[in-house]
Biopython code that builds the backbone (N, CA, C, O; Angstrom):
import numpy as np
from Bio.PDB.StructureBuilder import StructureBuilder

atoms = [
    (1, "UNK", "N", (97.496, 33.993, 71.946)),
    (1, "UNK", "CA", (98.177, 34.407, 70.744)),
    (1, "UNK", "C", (98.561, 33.181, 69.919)),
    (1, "UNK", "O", (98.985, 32.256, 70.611)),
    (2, "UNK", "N", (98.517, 32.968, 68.685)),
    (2, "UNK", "CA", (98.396, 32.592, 67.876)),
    (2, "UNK", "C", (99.664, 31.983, 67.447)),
    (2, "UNK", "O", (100.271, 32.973, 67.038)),
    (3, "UNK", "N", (100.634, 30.733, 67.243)),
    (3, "UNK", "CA", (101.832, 31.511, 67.171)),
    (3, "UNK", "C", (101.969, 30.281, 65.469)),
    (3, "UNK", "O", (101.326, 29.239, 65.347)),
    (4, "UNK", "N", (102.902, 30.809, 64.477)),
    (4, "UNK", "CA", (103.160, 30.307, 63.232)),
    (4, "UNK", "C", (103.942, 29.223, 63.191)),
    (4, "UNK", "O", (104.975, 29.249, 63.860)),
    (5, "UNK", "N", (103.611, 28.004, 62.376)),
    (5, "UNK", "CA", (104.343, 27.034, 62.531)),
    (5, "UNK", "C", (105.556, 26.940, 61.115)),
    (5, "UNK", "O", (105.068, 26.955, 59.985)),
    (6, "UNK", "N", (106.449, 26.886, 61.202)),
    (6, "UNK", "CA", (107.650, 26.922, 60.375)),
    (6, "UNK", "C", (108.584, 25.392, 60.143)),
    (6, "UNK", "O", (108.953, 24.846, 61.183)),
    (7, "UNK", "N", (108.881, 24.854, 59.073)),
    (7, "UNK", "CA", (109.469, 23.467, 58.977)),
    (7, "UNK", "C", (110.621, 23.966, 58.602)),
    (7, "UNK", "O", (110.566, 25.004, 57.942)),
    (8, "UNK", "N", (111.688, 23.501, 58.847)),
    (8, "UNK", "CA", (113.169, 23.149, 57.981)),
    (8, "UNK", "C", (112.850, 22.811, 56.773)),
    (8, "UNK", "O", (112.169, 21.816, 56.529)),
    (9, "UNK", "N", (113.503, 23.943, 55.510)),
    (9, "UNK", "CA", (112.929, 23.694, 54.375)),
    (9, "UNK", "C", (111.694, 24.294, 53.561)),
    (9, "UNK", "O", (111.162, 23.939, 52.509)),
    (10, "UNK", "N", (111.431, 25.388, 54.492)),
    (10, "UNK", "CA", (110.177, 25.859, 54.086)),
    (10, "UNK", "C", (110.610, 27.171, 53.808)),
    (10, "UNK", "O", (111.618, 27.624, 54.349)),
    (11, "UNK", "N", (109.668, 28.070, 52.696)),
    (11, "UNK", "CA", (110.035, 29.205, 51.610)),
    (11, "UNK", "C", (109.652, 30.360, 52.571)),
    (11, "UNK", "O", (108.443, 30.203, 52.745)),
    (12, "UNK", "N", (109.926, 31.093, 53.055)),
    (12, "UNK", "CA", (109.401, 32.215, 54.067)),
    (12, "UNK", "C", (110.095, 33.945, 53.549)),
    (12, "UNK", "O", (111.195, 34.296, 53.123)),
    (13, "UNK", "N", (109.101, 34.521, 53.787)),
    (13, "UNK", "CA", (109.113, 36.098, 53.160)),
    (13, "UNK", "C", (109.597, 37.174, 54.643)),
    (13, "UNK", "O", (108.937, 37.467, 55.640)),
    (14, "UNK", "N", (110.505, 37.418, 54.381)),
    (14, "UNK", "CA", (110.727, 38.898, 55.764)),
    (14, "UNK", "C", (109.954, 39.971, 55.550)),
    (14, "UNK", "O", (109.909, 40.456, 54.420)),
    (15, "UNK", "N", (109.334, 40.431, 56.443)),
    (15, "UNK", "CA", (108.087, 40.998, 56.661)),
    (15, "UNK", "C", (108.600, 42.211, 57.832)),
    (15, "UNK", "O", (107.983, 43.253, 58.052)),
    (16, "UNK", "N", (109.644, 41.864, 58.379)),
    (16, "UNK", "CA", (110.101, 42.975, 59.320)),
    (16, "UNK", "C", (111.695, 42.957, 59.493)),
    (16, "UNK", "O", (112.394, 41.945, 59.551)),
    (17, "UNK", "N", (112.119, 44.278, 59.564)),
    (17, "UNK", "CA", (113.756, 44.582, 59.446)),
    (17, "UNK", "C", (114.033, 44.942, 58.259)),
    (17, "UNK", "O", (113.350, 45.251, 57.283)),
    (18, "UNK", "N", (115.895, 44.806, 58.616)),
    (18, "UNK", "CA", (116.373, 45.486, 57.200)),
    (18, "UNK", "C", (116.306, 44.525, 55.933)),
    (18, "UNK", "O", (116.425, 44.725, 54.724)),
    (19, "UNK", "N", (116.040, 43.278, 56.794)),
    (19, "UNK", "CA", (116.224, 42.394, 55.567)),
    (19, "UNK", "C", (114.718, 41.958, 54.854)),
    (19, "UNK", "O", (114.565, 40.892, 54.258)),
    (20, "UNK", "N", (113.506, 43.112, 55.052)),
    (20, "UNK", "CA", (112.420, 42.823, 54.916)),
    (20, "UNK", "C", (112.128, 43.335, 53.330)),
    (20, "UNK", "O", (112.583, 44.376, 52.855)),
    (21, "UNK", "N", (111.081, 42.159, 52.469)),
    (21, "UNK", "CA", (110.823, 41.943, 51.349)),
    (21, "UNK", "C", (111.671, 41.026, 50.981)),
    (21, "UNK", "O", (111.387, 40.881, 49.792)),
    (22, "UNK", "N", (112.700, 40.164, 51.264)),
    (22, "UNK", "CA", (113.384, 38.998, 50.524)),
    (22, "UNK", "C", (112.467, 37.779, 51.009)),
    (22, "UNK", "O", (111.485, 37.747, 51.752)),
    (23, "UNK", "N", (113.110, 36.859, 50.356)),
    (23, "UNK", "CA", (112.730, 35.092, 50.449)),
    (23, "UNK", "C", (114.133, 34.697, 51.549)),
    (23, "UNK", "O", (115.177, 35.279, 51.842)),
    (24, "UNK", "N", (113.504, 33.425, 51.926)),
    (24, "UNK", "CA", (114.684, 33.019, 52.653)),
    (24, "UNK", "C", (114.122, 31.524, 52.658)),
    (24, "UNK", "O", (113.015, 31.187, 52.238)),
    (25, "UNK", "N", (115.027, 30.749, 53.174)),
    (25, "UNK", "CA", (114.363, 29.116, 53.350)),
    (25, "UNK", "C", (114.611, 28.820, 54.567)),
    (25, "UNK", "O", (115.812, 29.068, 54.669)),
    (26, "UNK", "N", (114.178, 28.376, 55.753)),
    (26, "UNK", "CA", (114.548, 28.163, 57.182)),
    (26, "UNK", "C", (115.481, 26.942, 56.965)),
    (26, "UNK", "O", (115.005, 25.924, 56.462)),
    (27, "UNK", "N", (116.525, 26.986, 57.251)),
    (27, "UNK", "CA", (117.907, 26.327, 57.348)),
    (27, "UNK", "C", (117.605, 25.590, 59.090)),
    (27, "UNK", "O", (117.775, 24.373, 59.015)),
    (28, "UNK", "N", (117.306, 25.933, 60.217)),
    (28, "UNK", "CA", (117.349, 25.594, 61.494)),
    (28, "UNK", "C", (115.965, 26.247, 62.538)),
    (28, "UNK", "O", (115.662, 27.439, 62.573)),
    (29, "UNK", "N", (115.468, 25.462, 63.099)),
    (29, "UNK", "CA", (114.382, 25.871, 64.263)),
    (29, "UNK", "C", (115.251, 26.411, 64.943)),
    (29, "UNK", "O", (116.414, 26.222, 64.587)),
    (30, "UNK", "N", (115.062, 27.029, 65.819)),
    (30, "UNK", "CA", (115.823, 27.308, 67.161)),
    (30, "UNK", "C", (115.234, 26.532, 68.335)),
    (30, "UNK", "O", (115.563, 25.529, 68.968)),
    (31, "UNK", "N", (114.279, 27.362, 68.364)),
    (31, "UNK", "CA", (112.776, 27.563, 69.547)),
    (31, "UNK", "C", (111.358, 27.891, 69.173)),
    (31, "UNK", "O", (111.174, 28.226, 68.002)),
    (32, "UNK", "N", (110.391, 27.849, 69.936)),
    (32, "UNK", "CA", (109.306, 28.426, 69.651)),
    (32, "UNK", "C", (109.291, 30.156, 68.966)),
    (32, "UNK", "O", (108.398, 30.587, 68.237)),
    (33, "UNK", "N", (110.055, 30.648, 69.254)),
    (33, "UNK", "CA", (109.983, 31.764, 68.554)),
    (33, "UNK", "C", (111.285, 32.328, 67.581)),
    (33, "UNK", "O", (111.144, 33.391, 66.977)),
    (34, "UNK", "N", (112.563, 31.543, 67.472)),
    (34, "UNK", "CA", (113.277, 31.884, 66.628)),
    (34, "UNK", "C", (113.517, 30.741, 65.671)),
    (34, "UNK", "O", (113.414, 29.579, 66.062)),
    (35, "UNK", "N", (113.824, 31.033, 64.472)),
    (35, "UNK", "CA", (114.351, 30.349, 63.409)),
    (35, "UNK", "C", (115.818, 30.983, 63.219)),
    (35, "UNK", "O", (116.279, 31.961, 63.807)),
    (36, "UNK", "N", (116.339, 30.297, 62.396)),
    (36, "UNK", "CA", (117.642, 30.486, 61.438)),
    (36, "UNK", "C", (117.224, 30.523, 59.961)),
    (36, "UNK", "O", (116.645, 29.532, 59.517)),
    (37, "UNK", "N", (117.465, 31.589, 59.145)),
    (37, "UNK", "CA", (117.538, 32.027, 57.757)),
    (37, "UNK", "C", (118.134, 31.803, 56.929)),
    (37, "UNK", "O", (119.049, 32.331, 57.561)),
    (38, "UNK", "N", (118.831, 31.360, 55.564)),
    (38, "UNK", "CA", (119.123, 31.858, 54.761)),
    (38, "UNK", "C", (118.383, 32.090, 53.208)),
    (38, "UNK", "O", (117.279, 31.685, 52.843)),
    (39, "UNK", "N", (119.477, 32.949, 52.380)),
    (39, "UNK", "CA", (119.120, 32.889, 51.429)),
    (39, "UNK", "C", (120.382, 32.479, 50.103)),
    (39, "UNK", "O", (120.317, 32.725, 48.898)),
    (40, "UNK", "N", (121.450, 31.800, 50.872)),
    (40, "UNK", "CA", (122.396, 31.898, 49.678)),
    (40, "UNK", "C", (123.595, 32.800, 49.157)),
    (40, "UNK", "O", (124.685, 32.506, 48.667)),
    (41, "UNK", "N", (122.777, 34.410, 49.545)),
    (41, "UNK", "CA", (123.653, 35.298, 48.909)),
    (41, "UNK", "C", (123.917, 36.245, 49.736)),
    (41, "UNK", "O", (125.132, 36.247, 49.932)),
    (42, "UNK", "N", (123.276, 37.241, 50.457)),
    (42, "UNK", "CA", (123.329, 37.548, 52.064)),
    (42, "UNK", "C", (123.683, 37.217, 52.711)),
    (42, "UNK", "O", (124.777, 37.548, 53.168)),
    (43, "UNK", "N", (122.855, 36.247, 53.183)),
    (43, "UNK", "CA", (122.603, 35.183, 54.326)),
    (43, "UNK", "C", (123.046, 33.706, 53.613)),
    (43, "UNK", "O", (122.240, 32.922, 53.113)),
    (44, "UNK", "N", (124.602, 33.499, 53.688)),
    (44, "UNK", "CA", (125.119, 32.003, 53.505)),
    (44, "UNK", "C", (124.675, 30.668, 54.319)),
    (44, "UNK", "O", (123.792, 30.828, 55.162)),
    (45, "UNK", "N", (125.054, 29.745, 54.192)),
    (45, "UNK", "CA", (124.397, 28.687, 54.663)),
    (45, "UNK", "C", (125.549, 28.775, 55.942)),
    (45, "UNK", "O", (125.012, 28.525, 57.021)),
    (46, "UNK", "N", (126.634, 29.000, 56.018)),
    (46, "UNK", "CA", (127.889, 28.884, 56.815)),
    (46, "UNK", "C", (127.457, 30.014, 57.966)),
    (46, "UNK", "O", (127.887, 29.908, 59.114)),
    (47, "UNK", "N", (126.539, 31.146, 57.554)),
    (47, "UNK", "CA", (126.701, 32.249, 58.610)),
    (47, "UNK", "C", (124.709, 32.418, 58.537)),
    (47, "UNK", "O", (124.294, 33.333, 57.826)),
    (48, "UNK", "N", (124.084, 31.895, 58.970)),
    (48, "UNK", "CA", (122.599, 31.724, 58.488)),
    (48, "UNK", "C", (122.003, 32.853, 59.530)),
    (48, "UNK", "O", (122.748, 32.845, 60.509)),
    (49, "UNK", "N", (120.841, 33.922, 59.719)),
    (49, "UNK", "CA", (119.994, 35.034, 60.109)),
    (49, "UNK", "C", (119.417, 34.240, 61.429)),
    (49, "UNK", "O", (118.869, 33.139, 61.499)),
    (50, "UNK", "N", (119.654, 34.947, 62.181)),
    (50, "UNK", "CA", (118.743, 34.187, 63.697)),
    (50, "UNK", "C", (117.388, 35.403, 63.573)),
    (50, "UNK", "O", (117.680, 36.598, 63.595)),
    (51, "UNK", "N", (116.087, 35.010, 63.457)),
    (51, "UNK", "CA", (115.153, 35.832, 62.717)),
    (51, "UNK", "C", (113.649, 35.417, 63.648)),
    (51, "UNK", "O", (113.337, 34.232, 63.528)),
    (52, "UNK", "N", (112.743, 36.237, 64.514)),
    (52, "UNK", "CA", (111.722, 35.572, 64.732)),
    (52, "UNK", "C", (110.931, 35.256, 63.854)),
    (52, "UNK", "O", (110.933, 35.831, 62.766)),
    (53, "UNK", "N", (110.129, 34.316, 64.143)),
    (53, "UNK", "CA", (109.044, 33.883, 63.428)),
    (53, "UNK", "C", (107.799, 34.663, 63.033)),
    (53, "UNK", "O", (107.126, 34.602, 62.004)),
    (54, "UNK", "N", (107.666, 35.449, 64.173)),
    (54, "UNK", "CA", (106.484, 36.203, 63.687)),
    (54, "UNK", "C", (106.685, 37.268, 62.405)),
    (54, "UNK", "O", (105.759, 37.618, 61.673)),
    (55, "UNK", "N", (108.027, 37.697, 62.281)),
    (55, "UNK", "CA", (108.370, 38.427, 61.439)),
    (55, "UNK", "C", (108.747, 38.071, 60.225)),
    (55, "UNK", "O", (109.633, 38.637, 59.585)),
    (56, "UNK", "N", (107.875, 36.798, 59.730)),
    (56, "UNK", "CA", (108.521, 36.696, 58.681)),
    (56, "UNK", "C", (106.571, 35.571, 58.205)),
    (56, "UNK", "O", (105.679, 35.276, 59.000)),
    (57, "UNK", "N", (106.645, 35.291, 56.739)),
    (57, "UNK", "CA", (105.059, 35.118, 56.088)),
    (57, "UNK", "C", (105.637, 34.053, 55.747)),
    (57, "UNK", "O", (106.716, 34.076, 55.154)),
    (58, "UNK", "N", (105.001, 32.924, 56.074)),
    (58, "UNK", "CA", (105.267, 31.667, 55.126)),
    (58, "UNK", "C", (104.616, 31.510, 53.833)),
    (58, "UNK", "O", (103.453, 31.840, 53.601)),
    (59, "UNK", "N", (105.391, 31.013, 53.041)),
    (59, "UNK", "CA", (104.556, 30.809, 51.613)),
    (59, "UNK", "C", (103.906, 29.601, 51.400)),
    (59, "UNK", "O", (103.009, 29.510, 50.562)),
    (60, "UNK", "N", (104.335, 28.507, 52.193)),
    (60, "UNK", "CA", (102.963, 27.369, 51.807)),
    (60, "UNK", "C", (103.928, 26.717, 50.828)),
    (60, "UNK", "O", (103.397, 25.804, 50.196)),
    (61, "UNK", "N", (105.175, 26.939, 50.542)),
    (61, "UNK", "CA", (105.756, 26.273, 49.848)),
    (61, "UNK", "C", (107.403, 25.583, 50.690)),
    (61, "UNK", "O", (108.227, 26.270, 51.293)),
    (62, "UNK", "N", (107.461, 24.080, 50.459)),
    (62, "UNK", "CA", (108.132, 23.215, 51.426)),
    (62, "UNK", "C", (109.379, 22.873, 49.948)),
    (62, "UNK", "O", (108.857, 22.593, 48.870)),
    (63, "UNK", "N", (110.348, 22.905, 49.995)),
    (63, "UNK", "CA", (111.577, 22.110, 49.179)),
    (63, "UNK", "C", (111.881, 21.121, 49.833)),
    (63, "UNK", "O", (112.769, 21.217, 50.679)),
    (64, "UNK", "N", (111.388, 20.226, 49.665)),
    (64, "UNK", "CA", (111.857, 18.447, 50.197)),
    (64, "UNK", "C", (113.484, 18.302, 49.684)),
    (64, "UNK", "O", (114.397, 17.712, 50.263)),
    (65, "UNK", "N", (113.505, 18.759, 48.898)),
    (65, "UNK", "CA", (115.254, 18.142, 48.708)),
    (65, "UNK", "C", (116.479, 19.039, 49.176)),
    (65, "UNK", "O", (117.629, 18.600, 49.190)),
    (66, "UNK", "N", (116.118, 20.431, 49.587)),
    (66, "UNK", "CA", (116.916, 21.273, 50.823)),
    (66, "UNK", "C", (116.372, 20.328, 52.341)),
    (66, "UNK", "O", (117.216, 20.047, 53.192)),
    (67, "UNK", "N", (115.162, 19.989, 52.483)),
    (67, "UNK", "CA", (114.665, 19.859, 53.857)),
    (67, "UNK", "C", (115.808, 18.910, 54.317)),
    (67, "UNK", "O", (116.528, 19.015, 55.310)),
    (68, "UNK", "N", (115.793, 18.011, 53.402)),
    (68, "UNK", "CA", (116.299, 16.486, 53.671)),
    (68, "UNK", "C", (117.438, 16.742, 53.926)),
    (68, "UNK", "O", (117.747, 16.482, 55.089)),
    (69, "UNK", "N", (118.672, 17.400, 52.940)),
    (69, "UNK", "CA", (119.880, 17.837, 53.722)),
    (69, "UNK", "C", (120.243, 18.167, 54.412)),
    (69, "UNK", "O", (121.171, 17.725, 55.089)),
    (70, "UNK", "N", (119.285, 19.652, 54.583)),
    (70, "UNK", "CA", (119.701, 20.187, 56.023)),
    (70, "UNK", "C", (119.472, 19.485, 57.287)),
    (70, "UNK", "O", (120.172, 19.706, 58.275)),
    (71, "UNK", "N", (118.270, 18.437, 57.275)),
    (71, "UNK", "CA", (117.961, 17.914, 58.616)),
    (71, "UNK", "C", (118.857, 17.097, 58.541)),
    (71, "UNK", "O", (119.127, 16.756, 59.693)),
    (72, "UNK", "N", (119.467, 16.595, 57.843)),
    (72, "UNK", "CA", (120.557, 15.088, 57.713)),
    (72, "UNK", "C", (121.379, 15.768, 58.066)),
    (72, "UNK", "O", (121.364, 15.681, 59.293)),
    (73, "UNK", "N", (122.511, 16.758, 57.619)),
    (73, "UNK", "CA", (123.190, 17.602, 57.940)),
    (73, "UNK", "C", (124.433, 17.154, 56.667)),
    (73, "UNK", "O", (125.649, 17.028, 56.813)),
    (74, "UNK", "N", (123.663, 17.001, 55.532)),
    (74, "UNK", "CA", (124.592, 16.672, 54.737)),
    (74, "UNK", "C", (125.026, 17.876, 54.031)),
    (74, "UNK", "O", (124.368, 18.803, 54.503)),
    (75, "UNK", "N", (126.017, 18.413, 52.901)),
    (75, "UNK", "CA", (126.901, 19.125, 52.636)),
    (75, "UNK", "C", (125.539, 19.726, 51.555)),
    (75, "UNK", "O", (124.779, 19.073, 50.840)),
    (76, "UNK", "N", (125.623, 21.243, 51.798)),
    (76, "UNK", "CA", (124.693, 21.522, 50.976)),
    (76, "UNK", "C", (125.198, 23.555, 50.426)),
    (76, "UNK", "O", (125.505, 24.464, 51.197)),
    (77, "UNK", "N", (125.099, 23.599, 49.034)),
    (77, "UNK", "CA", (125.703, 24.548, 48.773)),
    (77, "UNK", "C", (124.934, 25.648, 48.516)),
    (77, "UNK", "O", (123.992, 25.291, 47.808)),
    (78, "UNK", "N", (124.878, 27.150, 48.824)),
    (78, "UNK", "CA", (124.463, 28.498, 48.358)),
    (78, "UNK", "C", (124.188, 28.440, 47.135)),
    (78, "UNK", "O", (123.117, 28.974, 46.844)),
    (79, "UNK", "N", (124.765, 27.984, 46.297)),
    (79, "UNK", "CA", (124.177, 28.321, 44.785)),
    (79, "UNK", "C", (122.664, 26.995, 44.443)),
    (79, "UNK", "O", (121.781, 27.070, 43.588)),
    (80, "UNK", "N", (122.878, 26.026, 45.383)),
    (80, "UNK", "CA", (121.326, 25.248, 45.311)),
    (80, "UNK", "C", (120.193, 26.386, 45.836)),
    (80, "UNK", "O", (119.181, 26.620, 45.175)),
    (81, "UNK", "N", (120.550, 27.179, 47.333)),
    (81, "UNK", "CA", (119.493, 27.566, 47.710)),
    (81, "UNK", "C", (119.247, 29.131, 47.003)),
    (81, "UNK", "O", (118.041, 29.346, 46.887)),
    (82, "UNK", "N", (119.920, 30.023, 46.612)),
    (82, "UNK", "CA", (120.130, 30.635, 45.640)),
    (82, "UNK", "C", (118.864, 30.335, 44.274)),
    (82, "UNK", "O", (117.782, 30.898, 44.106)),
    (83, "UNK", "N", (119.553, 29.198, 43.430)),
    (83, "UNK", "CA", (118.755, 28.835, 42.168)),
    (83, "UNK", "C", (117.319, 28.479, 42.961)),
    (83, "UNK", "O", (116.346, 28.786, 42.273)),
    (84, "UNK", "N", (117.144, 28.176, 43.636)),
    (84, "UNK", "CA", (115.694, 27.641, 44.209)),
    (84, "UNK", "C", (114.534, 28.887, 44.796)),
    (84, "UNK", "O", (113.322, 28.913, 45.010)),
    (85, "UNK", "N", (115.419, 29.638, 44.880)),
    (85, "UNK", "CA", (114.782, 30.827, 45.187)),
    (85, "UNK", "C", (114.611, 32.144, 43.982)),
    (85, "UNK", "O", (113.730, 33.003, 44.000)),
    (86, "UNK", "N", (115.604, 32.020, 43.072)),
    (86, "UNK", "CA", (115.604, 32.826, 42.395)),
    (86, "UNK", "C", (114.037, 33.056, 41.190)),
    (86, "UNK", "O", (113.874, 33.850, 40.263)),
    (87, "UNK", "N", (113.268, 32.145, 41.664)),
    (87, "UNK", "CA", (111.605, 32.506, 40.636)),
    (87, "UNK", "C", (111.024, 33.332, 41.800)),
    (87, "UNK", "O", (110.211, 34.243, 41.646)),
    (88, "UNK", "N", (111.570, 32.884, 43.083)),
    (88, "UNK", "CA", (110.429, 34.049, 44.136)),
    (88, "UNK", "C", (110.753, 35.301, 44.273)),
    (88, "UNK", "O", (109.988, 36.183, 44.665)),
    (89, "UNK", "N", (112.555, 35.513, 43.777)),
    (89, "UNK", "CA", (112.777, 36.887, 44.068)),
    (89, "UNK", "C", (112.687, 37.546, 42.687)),
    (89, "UNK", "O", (112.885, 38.755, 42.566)),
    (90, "UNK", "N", (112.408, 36.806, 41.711)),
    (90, "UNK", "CA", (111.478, 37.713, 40.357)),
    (90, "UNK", "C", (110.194, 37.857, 40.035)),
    (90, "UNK", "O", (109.751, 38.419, 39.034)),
    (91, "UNK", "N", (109.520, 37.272, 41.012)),
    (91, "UNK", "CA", (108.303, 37.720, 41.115)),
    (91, "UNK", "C", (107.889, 38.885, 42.044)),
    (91, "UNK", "O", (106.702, 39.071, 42.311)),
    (92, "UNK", "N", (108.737, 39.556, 42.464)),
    (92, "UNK", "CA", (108.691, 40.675, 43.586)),
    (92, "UNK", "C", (109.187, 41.920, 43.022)),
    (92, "UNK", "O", (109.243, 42.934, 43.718)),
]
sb = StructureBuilder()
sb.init_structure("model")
sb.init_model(0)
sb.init_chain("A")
sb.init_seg("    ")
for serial, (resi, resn, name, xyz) in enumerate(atoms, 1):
    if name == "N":
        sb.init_residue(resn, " ", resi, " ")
    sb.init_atom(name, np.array(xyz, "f"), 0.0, 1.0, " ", f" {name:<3s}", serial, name[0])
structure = sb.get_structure()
């Protein structure tokens, strides 16, 4: 089985659950099969989605300047990841 590779910082679509059809940006790896979610407005950066991987579509699109914070673990706010997302959730 095949399994999806996911970066800190990367644009990912829910594909299964209640929270399926939003954007989210992976905030934290876990493990091989879980990530951590958010999106800002739902899902805060303070309280982030523990979400498998398989259940969710990567878009091929990476934000280097969320990546860098979050892996640094520097102070980073909902309304950045919010505005950064808000062209993917009007295209839906």
């Amino acid at each position: 089985m095949e399994t999806k590779s996911v970066d800190v910082g990367e644009v990912v679509f829910s594909i299964a659950g209640r929270d399926s059809g939003r954007f989210y940006i992976v905030a934290e790896i876990v493990n091989d099969t879980y990530v951590k979610i958010v999106d800002g407005d739902l899902r805060r950066i303070d309280k982030p989605k523990l979400k498998k991987i398989k259940h969710l579509k990567t878009q091929n699109e990476h934000i280097p300047k969320l990546a860098e914070k979050l892996k640094s673990g520097k102070k980073i706010f909902d309304a950045e990841i919010k505005s950064v997302l808000r062209s993917y959730n009007s295209a839906v």
